[in-house]
BAFI-3210 file (N, C-alpha, C; in Angstrom, 3 decimals, decimal comma, padded with zeros to 6 digits):
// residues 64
n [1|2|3|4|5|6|7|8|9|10|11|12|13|14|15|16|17|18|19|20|21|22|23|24|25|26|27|28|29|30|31|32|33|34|35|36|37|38|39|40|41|42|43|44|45|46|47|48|49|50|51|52|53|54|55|56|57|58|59|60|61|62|63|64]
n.u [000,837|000,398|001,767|-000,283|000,354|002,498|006,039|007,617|005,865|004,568|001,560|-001,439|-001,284|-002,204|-002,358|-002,945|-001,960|-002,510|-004,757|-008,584|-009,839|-007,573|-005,374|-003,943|-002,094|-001,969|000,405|001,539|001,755|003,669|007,064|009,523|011,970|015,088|016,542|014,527|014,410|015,739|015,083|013,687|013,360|015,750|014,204|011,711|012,471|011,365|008,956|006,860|005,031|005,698|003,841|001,757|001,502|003,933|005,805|005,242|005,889|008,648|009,340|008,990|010,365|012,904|012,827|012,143]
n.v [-001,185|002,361|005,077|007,638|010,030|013,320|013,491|015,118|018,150|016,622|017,009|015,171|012,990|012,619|010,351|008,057|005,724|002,317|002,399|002,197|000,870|001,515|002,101|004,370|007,692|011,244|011,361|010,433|011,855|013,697|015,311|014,826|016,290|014,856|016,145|016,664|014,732|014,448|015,715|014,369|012,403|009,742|007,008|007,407|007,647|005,825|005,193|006,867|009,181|012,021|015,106|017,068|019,782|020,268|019,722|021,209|023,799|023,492|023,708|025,520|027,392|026,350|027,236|025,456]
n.w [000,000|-000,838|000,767|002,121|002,825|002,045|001,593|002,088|002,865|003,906|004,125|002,681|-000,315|-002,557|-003,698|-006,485|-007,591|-008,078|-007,814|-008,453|-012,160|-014,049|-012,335|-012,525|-011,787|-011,005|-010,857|-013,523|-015,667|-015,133|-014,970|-013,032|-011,741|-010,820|-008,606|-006,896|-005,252|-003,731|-001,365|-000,218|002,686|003,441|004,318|003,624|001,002|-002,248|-001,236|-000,220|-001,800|-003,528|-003,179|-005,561|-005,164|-003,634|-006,032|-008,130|-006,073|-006,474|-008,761|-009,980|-007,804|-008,995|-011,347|-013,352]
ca.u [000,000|001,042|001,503|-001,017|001,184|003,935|007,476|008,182|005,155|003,387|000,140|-001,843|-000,344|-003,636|-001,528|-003,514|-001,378|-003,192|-006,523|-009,577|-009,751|-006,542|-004,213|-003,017|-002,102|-001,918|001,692|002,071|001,857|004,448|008,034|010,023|013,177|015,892|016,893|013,212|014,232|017,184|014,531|012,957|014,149|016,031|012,956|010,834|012,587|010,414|007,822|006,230|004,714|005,794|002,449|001,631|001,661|005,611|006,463|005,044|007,141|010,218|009,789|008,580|011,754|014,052|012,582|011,698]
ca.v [000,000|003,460|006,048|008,889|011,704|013,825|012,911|016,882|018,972|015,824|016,839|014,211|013,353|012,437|009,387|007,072|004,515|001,217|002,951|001,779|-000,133|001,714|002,439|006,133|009,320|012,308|012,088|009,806|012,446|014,510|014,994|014,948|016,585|014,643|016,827|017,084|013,358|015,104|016,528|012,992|011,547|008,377|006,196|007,997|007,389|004,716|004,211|007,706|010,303|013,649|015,761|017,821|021,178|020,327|019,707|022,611|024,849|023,115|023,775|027,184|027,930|026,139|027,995|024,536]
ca.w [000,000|-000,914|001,656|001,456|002,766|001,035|002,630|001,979|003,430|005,304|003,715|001,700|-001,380|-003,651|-004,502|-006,988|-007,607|-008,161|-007,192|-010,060|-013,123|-014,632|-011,302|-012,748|-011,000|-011,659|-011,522|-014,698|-016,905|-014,738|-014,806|-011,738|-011,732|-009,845|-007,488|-005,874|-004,237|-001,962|-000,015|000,821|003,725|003,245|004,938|002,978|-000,684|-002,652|-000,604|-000,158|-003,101|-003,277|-004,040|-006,741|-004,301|-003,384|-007,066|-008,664|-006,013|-006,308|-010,027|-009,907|-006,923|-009,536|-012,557|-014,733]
c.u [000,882|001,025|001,001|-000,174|002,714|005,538|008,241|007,200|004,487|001,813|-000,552|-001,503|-001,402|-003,018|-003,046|-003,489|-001,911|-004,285|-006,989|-008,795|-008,239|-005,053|-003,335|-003,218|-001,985|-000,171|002,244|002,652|002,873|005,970|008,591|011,190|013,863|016,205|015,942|013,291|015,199|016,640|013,568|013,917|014,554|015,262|012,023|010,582|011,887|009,158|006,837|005,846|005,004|004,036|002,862|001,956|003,438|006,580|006,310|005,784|007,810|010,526|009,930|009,896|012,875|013,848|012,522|010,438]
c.v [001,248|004,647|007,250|010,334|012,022|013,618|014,747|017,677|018,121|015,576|015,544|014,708|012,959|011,538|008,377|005,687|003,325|000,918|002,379|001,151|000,550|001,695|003,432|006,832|010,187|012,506|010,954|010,506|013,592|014,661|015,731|015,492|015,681|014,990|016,923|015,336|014,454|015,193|015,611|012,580|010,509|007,677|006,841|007,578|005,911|004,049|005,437|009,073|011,466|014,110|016,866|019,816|021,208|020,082|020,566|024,039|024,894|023,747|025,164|028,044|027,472|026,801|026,658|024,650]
c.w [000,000|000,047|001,006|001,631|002,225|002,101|002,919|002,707|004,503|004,911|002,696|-000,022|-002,946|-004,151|-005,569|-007,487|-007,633|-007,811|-008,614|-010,761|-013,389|-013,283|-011,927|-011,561|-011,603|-011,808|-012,887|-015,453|-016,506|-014,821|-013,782|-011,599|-010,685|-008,429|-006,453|-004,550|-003,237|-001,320|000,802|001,392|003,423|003,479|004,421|001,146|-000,821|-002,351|-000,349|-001,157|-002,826|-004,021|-005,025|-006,797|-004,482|-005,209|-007,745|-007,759|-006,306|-007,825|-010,336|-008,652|-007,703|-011,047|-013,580|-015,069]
res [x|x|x|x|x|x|x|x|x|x|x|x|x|x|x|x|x|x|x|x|x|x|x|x|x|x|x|x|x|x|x|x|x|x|x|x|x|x|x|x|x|x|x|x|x|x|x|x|x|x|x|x|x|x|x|x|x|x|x|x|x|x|x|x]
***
């Protein structure tokens, strides 16, 4: 099971992951820059979603 909250703000991460007939999210269609893992905790990487809130700053504070 996928953890619902963001490993970066804490807040729920609207994960969808193997939710319904298809198991999409909204972050399929997203791209992640690298750098946005640094800021997950080691016990956090692979097992917890960054949300959609914390990736649109990071992108918008890194100018992508």
């Amino acid at each position: 099971m996928v953890n619902k909250y963001c490993p970066i703000c804490k807040e729920e991460n609207e994960c969808m992951t193997g939710a319904g007939e298809h198991g999409n999210c909204w972050c399929d269609a997203e791209k992640f820059p690298n750098e946005i893992f640094e800021l997950v905790p080691a016990e956090s990487k692979r097992k917890h979603c960054v949300c959609k809130k914390c990736l649109n700053t990071y992108k918008e504070e890194q100018k992508i």
